[in-house]
Backbone as JSON Lines, residues from 0, in Angstrom:
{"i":0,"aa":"X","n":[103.14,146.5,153.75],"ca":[102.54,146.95,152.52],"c":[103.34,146.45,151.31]}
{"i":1,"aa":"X","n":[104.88,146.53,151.02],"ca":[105.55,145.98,150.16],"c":[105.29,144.62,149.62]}
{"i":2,"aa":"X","n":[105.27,143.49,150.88],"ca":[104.81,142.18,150.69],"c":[103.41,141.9,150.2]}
{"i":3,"aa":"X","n":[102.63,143.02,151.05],"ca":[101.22,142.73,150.08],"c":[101.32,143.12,148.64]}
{"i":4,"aa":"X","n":[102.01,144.24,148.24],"ca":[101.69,144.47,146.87],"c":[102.53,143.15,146.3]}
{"i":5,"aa":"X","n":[103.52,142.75,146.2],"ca":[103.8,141.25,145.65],"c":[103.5,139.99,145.45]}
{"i":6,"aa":"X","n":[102.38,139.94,146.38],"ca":[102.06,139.21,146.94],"c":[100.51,139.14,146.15]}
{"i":7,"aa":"X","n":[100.15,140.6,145.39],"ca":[99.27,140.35,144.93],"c":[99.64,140.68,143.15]}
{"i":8,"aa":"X","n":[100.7,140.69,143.34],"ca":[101.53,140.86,141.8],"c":[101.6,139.58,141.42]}
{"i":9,"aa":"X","n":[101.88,138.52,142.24],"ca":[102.56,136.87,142.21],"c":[101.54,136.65,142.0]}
{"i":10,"aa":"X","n":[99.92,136.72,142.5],"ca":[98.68,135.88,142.27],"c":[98.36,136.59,141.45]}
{"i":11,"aa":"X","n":[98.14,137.51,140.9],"ca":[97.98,138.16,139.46],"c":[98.57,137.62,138.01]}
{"i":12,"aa":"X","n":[99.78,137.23,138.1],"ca":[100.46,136.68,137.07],"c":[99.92,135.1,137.13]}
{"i":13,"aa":"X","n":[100.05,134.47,138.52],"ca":[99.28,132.93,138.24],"c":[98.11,132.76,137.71]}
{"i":14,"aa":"X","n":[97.41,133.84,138.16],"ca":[96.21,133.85,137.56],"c":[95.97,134.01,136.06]}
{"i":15,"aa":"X","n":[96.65,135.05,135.42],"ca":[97.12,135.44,134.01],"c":[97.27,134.73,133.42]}
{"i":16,"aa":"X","n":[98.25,134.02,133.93],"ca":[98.81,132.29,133.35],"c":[97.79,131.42,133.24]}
{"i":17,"aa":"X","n":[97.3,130.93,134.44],"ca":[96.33,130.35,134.48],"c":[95.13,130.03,133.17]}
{"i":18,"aa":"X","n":[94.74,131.26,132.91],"ca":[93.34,131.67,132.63],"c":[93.97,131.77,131.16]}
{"i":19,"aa":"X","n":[95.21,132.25,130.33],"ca":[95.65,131.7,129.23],"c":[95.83,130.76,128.86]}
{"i":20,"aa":"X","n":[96.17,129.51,129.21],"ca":[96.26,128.1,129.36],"c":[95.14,128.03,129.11]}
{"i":21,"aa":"X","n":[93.96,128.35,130.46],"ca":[92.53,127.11,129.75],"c":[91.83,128.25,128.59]}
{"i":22,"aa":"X","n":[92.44,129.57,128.08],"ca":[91.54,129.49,127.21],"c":[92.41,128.84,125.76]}
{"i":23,"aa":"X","n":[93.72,129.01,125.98],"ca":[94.11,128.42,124.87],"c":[93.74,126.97,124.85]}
{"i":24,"aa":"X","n":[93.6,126.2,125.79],"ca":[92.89,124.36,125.75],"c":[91.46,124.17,125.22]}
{"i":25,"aa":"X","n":[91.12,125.57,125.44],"ca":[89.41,126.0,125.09],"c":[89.35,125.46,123.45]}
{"i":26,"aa":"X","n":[89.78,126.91,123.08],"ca":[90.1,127.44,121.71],"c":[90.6,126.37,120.65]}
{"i":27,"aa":"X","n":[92.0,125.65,120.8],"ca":[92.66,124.75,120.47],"c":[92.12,123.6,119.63]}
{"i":28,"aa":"X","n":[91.44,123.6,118.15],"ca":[90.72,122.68,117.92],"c":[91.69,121.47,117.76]}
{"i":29,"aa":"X","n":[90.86,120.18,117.62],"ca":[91.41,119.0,117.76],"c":[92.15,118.45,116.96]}
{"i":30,"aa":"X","n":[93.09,117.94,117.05],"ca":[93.97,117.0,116.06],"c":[93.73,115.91,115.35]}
{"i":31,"aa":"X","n":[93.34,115.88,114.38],"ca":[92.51,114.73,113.48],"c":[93.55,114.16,112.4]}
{"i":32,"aa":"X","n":[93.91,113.13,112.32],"ca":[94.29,112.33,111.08],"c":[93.54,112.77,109.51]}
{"i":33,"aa":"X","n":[94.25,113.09,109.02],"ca":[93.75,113.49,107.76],"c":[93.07,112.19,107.03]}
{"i":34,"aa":"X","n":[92.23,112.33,106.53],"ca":[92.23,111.39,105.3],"c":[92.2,111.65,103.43]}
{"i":35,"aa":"X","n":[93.07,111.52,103.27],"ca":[93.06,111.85,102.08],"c":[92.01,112.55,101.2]}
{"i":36,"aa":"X","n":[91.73,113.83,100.56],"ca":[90.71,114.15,100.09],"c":[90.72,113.63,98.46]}
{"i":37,"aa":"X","n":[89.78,113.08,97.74],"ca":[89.46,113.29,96.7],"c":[89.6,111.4,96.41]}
{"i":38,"aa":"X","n":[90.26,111.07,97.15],"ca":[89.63,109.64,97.39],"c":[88.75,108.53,97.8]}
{"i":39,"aa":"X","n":[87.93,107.39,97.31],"ca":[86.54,107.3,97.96],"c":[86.93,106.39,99.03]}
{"i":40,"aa":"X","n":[88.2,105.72,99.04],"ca":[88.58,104.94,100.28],"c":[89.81,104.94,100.88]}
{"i":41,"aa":"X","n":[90.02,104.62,101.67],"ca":[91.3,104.86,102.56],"c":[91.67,104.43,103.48]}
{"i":42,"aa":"X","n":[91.12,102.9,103.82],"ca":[91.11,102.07,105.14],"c":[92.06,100.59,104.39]}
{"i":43,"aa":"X","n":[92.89,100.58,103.39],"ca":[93.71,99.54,102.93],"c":[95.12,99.68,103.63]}
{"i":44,"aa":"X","n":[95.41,98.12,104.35],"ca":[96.68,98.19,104.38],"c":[97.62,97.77,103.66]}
{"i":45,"aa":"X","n":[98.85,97.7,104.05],"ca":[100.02,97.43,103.04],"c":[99.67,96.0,103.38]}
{"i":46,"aa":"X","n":[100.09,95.54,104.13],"ca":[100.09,94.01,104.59],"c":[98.87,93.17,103.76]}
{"i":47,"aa":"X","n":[97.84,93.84,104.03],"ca":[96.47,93.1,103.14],"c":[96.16,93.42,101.97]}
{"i":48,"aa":"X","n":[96.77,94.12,101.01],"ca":[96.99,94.36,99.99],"c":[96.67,93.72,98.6]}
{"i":49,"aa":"X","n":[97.68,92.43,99.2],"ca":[97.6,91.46,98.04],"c":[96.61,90.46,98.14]}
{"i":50,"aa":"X","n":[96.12,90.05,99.08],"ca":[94.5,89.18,99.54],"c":[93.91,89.97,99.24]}
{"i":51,"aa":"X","n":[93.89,90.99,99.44],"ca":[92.47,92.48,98.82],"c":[92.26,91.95,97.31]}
{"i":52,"aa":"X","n":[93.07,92.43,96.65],"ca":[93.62,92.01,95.27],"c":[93.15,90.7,94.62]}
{"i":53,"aa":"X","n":[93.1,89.82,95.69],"ca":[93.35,88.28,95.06],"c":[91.94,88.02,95.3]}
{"i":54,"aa":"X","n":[91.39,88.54,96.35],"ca":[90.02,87.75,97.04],"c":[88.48,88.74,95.6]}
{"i":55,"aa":"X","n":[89.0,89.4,94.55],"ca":[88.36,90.47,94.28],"c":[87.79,89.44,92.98]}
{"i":56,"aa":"X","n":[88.45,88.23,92.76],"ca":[88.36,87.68,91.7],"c":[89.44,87.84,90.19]}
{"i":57,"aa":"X","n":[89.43,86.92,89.11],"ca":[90.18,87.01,88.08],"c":[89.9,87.88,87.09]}
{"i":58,"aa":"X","n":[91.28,88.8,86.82],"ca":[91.65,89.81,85.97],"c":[90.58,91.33,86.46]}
{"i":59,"aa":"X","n":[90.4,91.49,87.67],"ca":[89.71,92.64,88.49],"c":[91.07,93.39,88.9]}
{"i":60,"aa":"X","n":[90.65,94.64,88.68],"ca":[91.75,95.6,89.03],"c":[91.65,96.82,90.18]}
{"i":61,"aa":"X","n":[92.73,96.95,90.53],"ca":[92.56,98.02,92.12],"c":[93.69,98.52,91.6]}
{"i":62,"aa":"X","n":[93.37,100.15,91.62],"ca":[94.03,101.43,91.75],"c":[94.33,101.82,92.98]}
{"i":63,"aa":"X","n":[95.7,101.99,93.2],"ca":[95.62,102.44,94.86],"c":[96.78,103.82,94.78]}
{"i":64,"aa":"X","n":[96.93,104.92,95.51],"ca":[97.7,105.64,95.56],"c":[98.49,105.5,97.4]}
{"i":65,"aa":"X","n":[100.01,104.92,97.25],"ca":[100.54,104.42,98.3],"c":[101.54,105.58,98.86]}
{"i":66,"aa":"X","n":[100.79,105.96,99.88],"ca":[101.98,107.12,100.54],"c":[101.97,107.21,101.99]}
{"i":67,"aa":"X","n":[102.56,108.14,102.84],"ca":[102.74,107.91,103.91],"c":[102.0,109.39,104.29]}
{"i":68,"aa":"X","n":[100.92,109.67,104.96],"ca":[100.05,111.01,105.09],"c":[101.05,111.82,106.09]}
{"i":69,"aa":"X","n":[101.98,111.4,106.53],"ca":[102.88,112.94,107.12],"c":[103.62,113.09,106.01]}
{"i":70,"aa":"X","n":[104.02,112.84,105.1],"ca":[104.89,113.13,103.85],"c":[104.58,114.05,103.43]}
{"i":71,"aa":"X","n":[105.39,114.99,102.72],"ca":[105.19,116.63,102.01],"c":[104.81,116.09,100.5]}
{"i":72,"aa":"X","n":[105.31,115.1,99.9],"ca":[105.27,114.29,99.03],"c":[103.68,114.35,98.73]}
{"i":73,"aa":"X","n":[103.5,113.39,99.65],"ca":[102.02,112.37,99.58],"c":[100.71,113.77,99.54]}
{"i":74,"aa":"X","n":[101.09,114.68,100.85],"ca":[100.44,115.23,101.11],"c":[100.23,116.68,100.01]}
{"i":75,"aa":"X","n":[101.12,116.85,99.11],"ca":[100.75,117.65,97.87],"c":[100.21,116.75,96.79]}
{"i":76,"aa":"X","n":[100.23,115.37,96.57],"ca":[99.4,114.98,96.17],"c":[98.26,114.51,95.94]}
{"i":77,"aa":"X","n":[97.99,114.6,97.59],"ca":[96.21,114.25,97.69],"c":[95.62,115.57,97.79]}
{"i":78,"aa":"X","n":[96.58,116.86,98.53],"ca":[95.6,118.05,98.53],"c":[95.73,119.01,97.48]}
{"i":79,"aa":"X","n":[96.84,118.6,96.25],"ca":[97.13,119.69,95.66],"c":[96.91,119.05,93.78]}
{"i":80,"aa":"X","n":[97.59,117.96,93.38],"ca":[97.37,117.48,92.21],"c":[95.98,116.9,92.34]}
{"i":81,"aa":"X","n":[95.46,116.06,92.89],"ca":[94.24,115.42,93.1],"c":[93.08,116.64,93.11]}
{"i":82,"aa":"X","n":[93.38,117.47,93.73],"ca":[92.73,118.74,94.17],"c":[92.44,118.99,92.7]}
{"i":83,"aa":"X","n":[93.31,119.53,92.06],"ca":[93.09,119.98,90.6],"c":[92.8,119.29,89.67]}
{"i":84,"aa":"X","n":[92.73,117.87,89.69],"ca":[92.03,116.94,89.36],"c":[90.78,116.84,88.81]}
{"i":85,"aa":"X","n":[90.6,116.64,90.37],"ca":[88.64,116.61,90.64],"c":[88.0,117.8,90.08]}
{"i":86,"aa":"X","n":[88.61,119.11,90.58],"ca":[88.34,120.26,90.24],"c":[87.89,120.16,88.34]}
{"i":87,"aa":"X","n":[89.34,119.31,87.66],"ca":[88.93,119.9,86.02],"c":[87.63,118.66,85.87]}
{"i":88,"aa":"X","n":[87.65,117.29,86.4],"ca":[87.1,116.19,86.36],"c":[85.39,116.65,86.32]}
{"i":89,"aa":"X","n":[85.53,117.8,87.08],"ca":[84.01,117.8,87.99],"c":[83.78,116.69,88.61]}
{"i":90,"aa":"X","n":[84.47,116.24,89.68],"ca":[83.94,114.95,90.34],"c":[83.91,115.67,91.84]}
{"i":91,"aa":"X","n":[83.68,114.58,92.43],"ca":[84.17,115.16,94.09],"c":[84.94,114.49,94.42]}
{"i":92,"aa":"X","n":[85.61,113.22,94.12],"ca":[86.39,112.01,94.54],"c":[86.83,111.45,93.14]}
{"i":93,"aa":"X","n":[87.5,110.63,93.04],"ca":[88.32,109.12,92.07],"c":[87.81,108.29,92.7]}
{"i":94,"aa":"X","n":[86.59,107.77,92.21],"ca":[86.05,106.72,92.9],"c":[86.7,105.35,92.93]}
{"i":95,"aa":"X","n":[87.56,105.04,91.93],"ca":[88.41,104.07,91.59],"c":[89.75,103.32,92.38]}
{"i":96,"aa":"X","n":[90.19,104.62,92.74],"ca":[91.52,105.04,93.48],"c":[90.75,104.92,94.86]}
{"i":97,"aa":"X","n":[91.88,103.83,95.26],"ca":[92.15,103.72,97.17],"c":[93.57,104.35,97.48]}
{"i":98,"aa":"X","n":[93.49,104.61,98.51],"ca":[95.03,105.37,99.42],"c":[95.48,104.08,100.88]}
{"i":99,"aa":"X","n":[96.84,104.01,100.31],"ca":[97.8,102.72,101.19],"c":[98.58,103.73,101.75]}
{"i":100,"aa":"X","n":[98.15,103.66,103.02],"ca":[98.92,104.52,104.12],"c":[100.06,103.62,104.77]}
{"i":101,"aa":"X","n":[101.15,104.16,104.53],"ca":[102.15,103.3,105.06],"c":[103.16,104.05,105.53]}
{"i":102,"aa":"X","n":[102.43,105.16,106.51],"ca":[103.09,105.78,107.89],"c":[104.27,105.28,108.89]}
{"i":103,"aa":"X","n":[103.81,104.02,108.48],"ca":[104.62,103.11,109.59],"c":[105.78,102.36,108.79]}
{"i":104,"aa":"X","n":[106.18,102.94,108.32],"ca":[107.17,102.52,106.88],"c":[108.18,101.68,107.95]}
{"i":105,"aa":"X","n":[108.54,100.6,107.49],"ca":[109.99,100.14,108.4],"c":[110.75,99.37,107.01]}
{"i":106,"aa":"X","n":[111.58,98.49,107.67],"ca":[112.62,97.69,106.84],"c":[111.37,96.54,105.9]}
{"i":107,"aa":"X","n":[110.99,95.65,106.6],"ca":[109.73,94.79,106.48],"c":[109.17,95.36,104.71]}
{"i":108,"aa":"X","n":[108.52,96.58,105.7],"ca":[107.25,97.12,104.45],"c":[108.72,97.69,103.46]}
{"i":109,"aa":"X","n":[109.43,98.16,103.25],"ca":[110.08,98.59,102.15],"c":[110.24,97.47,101.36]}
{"i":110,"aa":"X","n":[110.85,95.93,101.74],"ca":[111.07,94.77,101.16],"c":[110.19,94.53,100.16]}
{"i":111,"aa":"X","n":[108.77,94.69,101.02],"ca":[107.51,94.27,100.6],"c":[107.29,95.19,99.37]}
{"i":112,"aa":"X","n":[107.35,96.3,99.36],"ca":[107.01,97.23,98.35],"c":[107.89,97.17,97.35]}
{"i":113,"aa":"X","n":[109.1,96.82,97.38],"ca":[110.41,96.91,96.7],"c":[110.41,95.33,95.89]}
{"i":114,"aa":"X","n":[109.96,94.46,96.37],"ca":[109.61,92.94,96.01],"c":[108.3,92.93,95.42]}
{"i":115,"aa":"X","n":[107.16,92.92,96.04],"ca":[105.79,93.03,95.5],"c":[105.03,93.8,94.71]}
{"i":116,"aa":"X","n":[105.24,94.77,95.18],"ca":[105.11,96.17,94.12],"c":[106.07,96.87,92.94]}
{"i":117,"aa":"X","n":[107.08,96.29,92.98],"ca":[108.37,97.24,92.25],"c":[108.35,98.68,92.21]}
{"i":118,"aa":"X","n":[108.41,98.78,94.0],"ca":[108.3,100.36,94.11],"c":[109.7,100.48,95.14]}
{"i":119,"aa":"X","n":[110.44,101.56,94.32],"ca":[111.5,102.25,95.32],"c":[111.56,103.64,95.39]}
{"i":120,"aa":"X","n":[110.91,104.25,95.28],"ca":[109.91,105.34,95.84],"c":[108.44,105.53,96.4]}
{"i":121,"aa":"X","n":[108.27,106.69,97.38],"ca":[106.67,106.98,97.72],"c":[106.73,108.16,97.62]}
{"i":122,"aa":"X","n":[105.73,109.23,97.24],"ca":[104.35,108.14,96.22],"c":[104.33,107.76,95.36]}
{"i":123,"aa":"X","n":[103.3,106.76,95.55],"ca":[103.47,106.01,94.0],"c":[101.9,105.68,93.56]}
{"i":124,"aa":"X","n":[101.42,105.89,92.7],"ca":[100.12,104.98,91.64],"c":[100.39,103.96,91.54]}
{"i":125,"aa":"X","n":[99.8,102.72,92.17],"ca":[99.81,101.25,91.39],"c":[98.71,100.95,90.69]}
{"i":126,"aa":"X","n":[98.72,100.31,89.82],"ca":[97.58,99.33,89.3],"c":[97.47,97.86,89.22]}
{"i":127,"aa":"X","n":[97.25,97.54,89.78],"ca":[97.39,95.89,90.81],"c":[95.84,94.98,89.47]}
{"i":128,"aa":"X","n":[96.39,93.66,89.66],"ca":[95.43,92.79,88.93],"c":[96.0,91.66,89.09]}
{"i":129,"aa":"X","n":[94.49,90.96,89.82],"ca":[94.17,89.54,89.93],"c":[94.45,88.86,88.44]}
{"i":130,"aa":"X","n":[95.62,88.04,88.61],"ca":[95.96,87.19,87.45],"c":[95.74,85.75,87.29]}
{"i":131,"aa":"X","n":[94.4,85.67,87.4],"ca":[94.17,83.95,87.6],"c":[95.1,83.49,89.14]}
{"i":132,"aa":"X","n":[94.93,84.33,89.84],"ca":[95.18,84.12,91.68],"c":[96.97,84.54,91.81]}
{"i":133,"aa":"X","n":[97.34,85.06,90.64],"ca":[98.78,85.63,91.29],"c":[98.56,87.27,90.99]}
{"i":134,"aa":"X","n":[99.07,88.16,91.64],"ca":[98.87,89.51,92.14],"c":[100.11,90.19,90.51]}
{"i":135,"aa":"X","n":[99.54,90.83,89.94],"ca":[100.11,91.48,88.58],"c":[100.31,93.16,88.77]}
{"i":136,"aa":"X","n":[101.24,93.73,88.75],"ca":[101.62,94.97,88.74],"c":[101.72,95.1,87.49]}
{"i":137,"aa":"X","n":[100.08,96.07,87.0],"ca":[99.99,96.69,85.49],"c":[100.76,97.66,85.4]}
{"i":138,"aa":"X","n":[101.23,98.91,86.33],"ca":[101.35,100.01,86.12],"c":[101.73,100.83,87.25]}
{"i":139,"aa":"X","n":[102.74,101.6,87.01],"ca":[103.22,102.36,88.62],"c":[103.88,104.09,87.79]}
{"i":140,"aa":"X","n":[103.53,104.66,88.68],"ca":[103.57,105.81,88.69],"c":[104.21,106.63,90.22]}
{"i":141,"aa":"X","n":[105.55,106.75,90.01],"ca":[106.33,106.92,91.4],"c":[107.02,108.28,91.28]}
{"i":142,"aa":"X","n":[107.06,108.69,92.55],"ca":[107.26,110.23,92.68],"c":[108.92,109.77,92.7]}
{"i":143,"aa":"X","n":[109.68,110.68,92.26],"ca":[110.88,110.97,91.19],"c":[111.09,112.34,92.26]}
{"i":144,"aa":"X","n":[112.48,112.67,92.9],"ca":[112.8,113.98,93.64],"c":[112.86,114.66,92.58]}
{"i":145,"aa":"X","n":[113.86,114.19,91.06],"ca":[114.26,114.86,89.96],"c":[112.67,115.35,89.17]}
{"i":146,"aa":"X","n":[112.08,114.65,89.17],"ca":[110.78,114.8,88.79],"c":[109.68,114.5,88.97]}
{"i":147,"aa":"X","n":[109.27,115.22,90.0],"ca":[108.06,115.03,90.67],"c":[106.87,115.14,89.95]}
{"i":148,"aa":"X","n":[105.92,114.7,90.86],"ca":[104.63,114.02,89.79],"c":[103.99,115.22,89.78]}
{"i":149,"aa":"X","n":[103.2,115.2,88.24],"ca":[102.63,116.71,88.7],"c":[101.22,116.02,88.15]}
{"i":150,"aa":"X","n":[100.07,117.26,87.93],"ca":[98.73,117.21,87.59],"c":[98.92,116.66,85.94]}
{"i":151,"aa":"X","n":[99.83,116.62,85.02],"ca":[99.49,116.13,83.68],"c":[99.99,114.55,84.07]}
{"i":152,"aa":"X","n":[101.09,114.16,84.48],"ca":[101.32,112.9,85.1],"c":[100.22,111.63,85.18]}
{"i":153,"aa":"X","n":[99.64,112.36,86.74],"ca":[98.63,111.62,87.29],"c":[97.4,111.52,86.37]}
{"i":154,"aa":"X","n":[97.06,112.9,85.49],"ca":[95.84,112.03,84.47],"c":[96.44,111.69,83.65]}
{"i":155,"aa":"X","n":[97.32,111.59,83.32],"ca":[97.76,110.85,81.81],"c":[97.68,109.12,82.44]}
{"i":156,"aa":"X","n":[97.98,108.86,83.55],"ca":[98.62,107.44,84.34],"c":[96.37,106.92,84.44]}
{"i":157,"aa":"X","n":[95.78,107.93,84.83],"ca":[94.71,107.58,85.03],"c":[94.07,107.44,83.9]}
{"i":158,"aa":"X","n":[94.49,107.95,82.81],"ca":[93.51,108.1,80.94],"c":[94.3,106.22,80.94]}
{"i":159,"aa":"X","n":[95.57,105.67,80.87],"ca":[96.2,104.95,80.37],"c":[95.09,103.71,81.23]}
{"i":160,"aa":"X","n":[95.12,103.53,82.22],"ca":[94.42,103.01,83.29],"c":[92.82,102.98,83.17]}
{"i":161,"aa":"X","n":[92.38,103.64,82.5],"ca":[90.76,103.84,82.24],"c":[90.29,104.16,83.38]}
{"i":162,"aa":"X","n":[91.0,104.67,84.24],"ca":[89.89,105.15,85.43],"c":[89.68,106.67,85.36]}
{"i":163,"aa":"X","n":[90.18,107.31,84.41],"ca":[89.58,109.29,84.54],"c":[88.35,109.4,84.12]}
{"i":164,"aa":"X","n":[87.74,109.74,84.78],"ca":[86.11,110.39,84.54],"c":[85.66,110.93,82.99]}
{"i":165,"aa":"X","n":[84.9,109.86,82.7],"ca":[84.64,110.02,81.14],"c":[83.58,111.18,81.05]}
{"i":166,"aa":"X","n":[83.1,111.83,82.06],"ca":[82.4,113.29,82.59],"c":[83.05,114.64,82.23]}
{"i":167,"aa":"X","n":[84.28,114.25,82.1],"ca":[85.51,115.08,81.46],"c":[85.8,115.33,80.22]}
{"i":168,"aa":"X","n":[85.63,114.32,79.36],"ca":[85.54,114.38,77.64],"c":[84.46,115.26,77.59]}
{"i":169,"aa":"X","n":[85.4,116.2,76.54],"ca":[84.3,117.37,76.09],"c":[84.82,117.01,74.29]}
């Protein structure tokens, strides 16, 4: 009798176990890559950047906001300044503004950003322009630890830039 009651104590707990597991695998919704909210695109890489740029034609301009989406950085600025953004904008997006995910940050891409971009911080606002076929950095707007970018920042960088929603002038 001892061994049976343990015996049904031991398959009681596997079972317990068991049956928590698949409902927590149940329950557990899925892990999705964010994509930036309030932006209308988000499929640019670092690497293709400057052919993006170049292939767009002379004196055409691309707004891009360059960050890395696990960043605390990046990620208060697409869900939290941008957020309040759109919100005063009445828009649903910056249709203007693309997002350069550069997750995969190594030695390479810093060069590149640090050479091509004149960026030694992320995030950053660029404003990139086709210059009769050489790649022109109008304008950068880089997150600062001492002073981080806030919501007057980013529209002041976007009024300077002509891309803030003229839906907004009251």
């Amino acid at each position: 009798m001892k061994y049976y009651r343990r015996t049904v104590a031991f398959f009681a707990v596997i079972f317990g176990f068991t049956t928590m597991t698949l409902l927590y695998n149940i329950f557990t919704p899925p892990t999705v890559q964010a994509q930036p909210l309030y932006i209308a695109r988000s499929n640019l890489e670092i690497e293709n950047l400057e052919n993006y740029v170049l292939s767009l034609g002379n004196s055409n301009r691309v707004y891009v906001l360059i960050g890395q989406s696990d960043d605390a950085n990046t990620v208060y600025l697409t869900e939290t300044v941008l957020h309040n953004l759109a919100n005063h904008a009445n828009v649903e997006e910056f249709s203007n503004l693309d997002y350069v995910n550069v997750s995969n940050l190594n030695d390479q891409i810093r060069l590149l950003l640090n050479n091509t971009y004149h960026l030694t911080q992320l995030p950053a606002f660029v404003s990139l322009q086709n210059d009769n076929g050489t790649l022109r950095v109008t304008s950068t707007l880089q997150w600062d630890d001492q002073q981080p970018i806030d919501t007057s920042d980013v529209q002041e960088w976007m009024e300077i830039n002509n891309i803030w929603p003229s839906s907004s002038a009251r």
